[in-house]
Each structure stands twice: as structure tokens, then as C-alpha cells.
C-alpha positions in Angstrom: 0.0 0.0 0.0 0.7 3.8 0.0 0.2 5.2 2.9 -2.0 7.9 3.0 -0.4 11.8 3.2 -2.0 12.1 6.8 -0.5 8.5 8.0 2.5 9.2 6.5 2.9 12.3 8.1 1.8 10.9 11.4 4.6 8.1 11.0 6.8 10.7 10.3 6.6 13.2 13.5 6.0 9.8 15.5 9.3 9.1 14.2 11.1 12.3 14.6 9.6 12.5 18.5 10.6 9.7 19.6 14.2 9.9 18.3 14.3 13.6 20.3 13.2 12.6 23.4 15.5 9.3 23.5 19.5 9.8 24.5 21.7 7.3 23.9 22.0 6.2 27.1 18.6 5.3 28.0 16.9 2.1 28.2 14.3 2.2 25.5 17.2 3.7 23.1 17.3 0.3 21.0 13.8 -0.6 20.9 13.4 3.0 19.7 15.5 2.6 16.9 14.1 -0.3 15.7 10.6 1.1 15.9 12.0 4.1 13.9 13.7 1.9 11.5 10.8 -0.5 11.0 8.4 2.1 10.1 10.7 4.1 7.7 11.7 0.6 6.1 8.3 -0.6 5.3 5.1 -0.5 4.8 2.4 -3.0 5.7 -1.1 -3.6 4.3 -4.1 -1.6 3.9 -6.7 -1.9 6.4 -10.2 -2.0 6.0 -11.8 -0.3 9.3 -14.5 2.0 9.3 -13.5 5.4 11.4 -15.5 4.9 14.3 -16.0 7.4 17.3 -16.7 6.7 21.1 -17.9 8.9 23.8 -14.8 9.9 24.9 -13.6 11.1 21.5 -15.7 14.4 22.0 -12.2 15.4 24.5 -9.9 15.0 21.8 -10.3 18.5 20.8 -9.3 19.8 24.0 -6.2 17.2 24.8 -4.9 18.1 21.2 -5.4 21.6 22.0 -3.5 21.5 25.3 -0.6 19.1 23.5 -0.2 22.5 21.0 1.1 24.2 24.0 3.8 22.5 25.2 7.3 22.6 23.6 8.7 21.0 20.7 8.3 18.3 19.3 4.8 17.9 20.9 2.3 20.6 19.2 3.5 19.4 15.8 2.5 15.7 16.8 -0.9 17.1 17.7 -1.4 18.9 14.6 -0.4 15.3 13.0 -3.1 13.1 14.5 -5.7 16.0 14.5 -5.6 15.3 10.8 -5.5 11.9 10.8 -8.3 11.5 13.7 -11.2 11.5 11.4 -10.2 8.0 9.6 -9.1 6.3 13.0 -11.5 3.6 14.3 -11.6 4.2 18.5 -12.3 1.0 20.6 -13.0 0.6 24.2 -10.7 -1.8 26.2 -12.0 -5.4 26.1 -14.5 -6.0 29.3 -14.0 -1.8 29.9 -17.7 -2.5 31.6 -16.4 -4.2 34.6 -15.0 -1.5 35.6 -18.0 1.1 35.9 -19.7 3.5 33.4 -17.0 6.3 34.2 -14.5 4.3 32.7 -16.8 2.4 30.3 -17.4 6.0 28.8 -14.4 7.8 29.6 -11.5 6.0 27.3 -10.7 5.1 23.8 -8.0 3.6 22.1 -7.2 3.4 19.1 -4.8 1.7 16.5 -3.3 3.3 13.7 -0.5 0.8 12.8 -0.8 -2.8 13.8 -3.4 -5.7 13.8 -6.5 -3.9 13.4 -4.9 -0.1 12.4 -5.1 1.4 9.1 -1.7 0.1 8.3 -1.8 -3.7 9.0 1.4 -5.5 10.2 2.9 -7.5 12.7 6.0 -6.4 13.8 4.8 -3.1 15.1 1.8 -1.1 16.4 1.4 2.7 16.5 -1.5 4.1 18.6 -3.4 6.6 20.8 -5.0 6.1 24.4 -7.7 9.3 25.3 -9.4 9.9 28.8 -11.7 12.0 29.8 -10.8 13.8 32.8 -10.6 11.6 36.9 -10.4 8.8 34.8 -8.2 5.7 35.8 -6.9 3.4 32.7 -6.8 0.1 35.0 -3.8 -2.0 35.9 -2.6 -4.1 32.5 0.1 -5.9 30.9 1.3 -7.1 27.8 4.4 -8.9 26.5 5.7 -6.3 23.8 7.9 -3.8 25.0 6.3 -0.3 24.5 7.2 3.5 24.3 4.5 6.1 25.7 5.0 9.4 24.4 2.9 11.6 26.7 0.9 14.6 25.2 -0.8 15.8 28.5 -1.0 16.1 32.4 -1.5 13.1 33.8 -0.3 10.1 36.1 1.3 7.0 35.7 1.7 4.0 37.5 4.4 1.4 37.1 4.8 -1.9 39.5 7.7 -1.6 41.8 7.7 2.6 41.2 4.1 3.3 42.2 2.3 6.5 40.8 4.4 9.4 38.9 3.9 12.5 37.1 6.4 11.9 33.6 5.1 15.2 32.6 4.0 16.3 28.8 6.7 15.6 26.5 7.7 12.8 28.9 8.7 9.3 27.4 7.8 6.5 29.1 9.6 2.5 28.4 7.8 -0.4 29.5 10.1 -3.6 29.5 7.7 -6.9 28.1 4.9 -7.8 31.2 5.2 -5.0 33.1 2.2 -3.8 34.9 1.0 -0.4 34.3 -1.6 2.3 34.6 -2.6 5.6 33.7 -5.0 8.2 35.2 -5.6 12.0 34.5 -6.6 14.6 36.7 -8.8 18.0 35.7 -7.7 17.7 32.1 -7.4 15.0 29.6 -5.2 12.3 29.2 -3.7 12.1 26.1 -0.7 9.4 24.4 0.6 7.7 21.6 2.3 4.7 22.2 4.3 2.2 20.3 4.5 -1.4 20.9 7.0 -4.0 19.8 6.3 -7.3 18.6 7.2 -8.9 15.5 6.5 -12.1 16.5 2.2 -12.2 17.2 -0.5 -10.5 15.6 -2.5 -10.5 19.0 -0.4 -10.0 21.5 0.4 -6.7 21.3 -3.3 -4.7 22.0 -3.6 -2.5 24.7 -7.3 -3.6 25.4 -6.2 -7.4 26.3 -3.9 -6.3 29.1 
């Protein structure tokens, strides 16, 4: 496939964020670069979702317009996925309704690259997380390692670190399994993340954790 002008240029700032905000030195450095590396080397199939909106979706205004505020590279990653929003297809987490109608309403995910993104392939997945505001994203897990890069206020919760602030503009590593959380406070939550797996084509959603 060719990727659409809006993907591409998603991709591209993904890309170019992710390689800003990561020294040499840092953990996630390697999987980084072969995240970067892996998008800019190929391109995986079409996919064949209908955009979709939940109720949630009606904050993304307001989390991409607080992104457009903070300091480079972050505002021109907002503008990015503001023009790709209207194709993406949002999902609530798998079994979202055990956890109560504040959650149940107050998240969406969404994939752009990866099993069920607009771009389907398996080494890789490329997507968004959105909550409304004094929401709590529950505990979850998943064997791909995984980069956050964090476009709003907002908490998160590692095992063994407990609750922190990473701040916008933060990037955030997860090692495979780890558990994890995320809440905001009086504004949205707002991230893209990446996640690592060339091996499964189900093992690397956000909503099975």
C-alpha cells in the first residue's frame, strides 16, 4: 500500500519524536530505533476499518489543543493526529464495563499501525489512548515492550515505582509484562504509544492487558 499523506505524516513526526526525546544512554534507546527503523523501512497492508467514534472522542479537541502548548516536538504531533483523527476507528478496552460507566465511557484507544490499524502489520503497532478527565486506565500488561509518548497532564503507574507524574513531552519505556496504569486529573489524558512485537499478531493490544 501507500500510505495515506495524513499516516505518512503521522509516522513521520511519530518518528522524529521519539528519536528527540531518546538519549543514547537510556533504556528504551534500541527498541526505539528499531521502531523508527521499522516504520521508515516498510510498509504493511491496507486496512479496511471503518472510522469509528466513542464517547470519549468528544475530549480530543481539547487534549490536542492543550498538547499545542507545550514545547517541541509535541504541538507538531498534535497537529499530526488531529488530521489523521477522522479516519481512525476508537475501541473501548476489552471487558471496559467491569469496571463502571466512568471508565466504560471515559477511554478510547485506538490503533493506527498494527493488527486492526489502518496500516496492518505485525511487527509493530502505532496508537493513541484518550481519557476524559478523573479517569483511571486500570492495571494491564502485555508482552511487547512499548514506548509512551505523553501529550498531556496526567499520572502513571508502574509496579515496583508506584504512581508518577512523567510530565508532557515525557517518554515512558515499558520492558515486556510490566504492569501499568494511567489516570488524569482536571484535564485529559492524552498518548501515543508504540508497541513491539514482530512475532504475534494478537499479543500486542492494549485492550487485552
Amino acid at each position: 500500500m501507500q500510505r495515506p499523506p495524513a499516516l505518512s505524516q503521522f509516522l513521520r513526526v511519530v518518528c522524529d519524536t521519539i528519536l528527540a526525546k531518546t538519549a543514547e544512554s537510556d533504556p528504551q534507546n534500541a527498541t526505539a530505533q528499531r521502531m523508527v527503523s521499522a516504520l521508515q523501512g516498510s510498509v504493511g497492508k491496507s486496512g479496511n476499518n471503518a472510522p469509528k467514534t466513542l464517547p470519549a472522542c468528544r475530549y480530543l479537541d481539547m487534549a490536542l489543543d492543550n498538547a499545542r502548548g507545550s514545547s517541541p516536538p509535541i504541538p507538531a504531533l498534535a497537529d499530526a493526529f488531529r488530521a489523521l483523527a477522522p479516519l481512525l476507528s476508537w475501541q473501548r478496552r476489552a471487558g471496559s464495563e467491569l469496571h463502571g460507566p466512568l471508565f466504560d465511557d471515559g477511554h478510547a484507544n485506538t490503533y493506527v499501525v498494527g493488527p486492526n490499524g489502518m496500516e496492518r502489520r505485525s511487527d509493530i503497532s502505532v496508537g493513541a489512548t484518550l481519557l476524559a478527565q478523573n479517569v483511571v486506565y486500570p492495571d494491564h500488561s502485555h508482552p511487547p515492550e512499548e514506548i509512551y509518548v505523553v501529550m498531556s497532564k496526567g499520572d502513571w503507574f508502574e509496579k515496583d515505582m508506584g504512581w508518577y507524574t512523567p510530565g508532557m513531552g515525557g517518554i515512558i519505556y515499558h520492558k515486556p509484562g510490566v504492569t501499568h496504569a494511567m489516570r488524569s486529573g482536571s484535564d485529559p489524558l492524552f498518548t501515543v504509544w508504540c508497541l513491539w512485537s514482530e512475532s504475534s499478531l494478537t499479543s500486542s493490544s492494549p485492550s487485552s492487558g
